[in-house]
C-alpha positions in Angstrom: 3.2 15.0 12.0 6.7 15.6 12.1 8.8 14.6 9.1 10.4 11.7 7.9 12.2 12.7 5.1 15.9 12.0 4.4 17.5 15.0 3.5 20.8 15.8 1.9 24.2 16.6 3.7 22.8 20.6 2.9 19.6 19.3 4.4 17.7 20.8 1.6 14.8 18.7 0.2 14.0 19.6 -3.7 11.5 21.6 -4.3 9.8 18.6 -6.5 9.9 15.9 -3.8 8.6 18.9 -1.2 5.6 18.7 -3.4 5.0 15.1 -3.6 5.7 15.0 0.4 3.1 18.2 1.1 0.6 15.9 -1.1 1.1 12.6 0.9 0.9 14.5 4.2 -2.6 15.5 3.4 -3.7 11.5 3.7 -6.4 11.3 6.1 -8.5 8.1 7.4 -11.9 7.6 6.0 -14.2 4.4 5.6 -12.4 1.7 7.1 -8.7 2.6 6.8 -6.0 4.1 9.2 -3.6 6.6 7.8 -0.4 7.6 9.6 3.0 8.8 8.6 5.6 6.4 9.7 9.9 5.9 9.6 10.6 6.2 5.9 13.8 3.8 5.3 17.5 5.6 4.7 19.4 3.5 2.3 16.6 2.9 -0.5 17.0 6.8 -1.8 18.5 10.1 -0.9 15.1 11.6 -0.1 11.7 9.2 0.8 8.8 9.7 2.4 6.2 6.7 3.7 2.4 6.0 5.5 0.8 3.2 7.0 -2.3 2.1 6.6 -4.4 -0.6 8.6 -8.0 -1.6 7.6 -10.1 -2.5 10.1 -13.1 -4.8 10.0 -17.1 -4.2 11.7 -19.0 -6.8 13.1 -19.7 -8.8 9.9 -16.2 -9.8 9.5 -15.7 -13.0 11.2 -13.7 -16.4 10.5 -15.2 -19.5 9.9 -14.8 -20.4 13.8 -17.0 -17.3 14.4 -14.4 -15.2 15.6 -14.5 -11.4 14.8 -11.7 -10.3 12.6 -10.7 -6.6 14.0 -7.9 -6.1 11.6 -8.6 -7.0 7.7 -5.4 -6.0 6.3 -2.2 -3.7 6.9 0.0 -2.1 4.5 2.8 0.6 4.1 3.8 2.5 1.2 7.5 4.2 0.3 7.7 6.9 -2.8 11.6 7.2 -3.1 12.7 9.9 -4.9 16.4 10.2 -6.7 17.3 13.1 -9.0 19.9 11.0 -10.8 17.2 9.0 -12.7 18.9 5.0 -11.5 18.6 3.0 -15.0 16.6 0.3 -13.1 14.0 2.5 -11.6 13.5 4.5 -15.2 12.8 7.7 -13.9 13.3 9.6 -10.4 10.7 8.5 -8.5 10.1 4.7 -7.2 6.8 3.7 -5.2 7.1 0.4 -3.0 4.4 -0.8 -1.5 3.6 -3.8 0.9 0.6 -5.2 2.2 -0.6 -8.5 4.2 -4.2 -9.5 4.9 -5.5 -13.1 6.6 -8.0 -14.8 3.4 -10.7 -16.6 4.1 -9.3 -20.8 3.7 -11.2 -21.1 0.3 -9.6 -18.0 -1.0 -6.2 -18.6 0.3 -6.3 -22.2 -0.9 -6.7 -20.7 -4.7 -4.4 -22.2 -7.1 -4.3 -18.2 -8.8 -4.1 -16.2 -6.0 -0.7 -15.0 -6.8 -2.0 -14.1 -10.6 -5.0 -12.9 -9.2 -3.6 -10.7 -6.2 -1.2 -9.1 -9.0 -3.9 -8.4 -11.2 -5.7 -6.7 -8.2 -2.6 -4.1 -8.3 -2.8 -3.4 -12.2 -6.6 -3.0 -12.1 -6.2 -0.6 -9.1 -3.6 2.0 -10.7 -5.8 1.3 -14.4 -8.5 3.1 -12.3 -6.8 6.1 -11.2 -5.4 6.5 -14.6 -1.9 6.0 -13.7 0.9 5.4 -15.6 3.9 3.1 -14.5 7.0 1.5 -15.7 9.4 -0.9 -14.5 6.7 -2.9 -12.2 7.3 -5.8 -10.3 6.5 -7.7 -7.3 5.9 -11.0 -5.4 2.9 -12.7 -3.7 3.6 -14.8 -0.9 1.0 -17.4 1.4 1.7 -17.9 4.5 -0.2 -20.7 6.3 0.1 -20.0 10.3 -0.9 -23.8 11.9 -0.8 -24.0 16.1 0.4 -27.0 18.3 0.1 -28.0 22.0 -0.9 -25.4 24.3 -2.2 -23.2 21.8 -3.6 -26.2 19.7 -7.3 -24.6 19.9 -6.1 -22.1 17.6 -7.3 -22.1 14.0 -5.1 -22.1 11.6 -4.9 -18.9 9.2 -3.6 -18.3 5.3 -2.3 -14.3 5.3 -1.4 -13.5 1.6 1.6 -11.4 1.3 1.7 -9.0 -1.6 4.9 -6.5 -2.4 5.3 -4.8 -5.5 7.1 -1.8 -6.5 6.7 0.7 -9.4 8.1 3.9 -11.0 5.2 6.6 -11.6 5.4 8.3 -14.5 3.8 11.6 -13.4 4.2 15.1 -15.4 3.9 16.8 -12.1 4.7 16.1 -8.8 1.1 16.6 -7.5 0.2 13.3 -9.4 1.5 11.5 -7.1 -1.8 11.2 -4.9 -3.6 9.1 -7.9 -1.1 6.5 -7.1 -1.6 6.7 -3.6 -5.0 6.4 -4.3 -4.6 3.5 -6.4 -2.5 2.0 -3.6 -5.6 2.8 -1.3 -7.7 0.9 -3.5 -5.4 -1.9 -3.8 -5.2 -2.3 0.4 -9.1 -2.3 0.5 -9.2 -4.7 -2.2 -6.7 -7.1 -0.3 -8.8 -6.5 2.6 -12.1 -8.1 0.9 -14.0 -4.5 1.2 -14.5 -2.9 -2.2 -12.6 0.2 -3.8 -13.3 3.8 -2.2 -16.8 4.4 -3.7 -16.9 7.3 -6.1 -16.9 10.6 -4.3 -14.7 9.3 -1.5 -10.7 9.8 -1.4 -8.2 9.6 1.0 -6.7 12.9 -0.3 -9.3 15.8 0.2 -10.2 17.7 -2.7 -8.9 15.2 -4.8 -11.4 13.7 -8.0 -12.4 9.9 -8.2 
């Protein structure tokens, strides 16, 4: 995959965010989900790296109507990195992360979802024994409802989650148990369970 990394005017990319770039690059698919490097945005960071990630469903996934569902949830994930430290941020690197999944009606119709969906994210990075400062996000529904020619439609509620966090790592390499967190997080979203234990989107890595 070719990079995506913003580089300085010297085009030389630290040796630290090399390593945190070389860690992310060794993402592969497994289970349900769909790994692939994509654009990384230019104004966020001098240097950044992001992946995709689409879950997709089998054939017990279906909507109420008794339609199959062939995509559960879809996601992307940024790790910015700025040597300067920025006092919001508190520390060098930032992880942003956004992901969007249709909910079953009774689900999306929960009062807590937005407590609930958030709680979702802490639990996930808890697992992977990551540390993080400076978190914060939003959770958004969004009710779809179609009219006239496309009135046979069902309506859908997609739950819109984005959140952003600075890792506090001691080495650069740390940053796949975030990742992994973030993994968890998306199939979590997505109504499948966590990455059982022995599985991991990084090879080699422990869960």
């Amino acid at each position: 995959m070719a990079s995506v990394v913003n580089t300085s005017p010297l085009n030389r990319i630290p040796s630290e965010f090399s390593v945190v770039t070389s860690v992310l690059r060794e993402a592969r698919n497994t289970n349900n989900v769909s790994i692939s490097e994509i654009p990384a945005p230019a104004r966020l960071a001098p240097y950044s790296y992001a992946l995709g990630a689409e879950v997709s469903a089998d054939d017990t996934f279906l909507r109420a109507s008794g339609e199959a569902i062939d995509e559960l949830a879809t996601g992307r994930i940024v790790v910015l990195y700025d040597p300067s430290s920025p006092d919001e941020w508190e520390g060098k690197y930032r992880v942003v992360s956004y992901i969007r999944a249709e909910l079953e009606h009774e689900l999306g119709n929960e009062t807590m979802l937005g407590p609930v969906a958030w709680t979702w994210l802490e639990e996930a990075l808890e697992a992977n024994d990551c540390d993080v400062a400076a978190a914060g996000g939003t959770t958004t529904r969004v009710l779809s409802e179609s009219f006239g020619t496309l009135a046979d439609r069902p309506s859908t509620i997609d739950l819109e989650l984005r959140a952003s966090w600075t890792p506090v790592i001691a080495e650069p390499e740390l940053i796949g148990d975030h990742f992994e967190a973030w993994i968890d997080l998306l199939c979590t979203v997505a109504g499948l369970p966590p990455l059982p234990e022995g599985v991991s989107a990084l090879p080699g890595r422990r869960r």
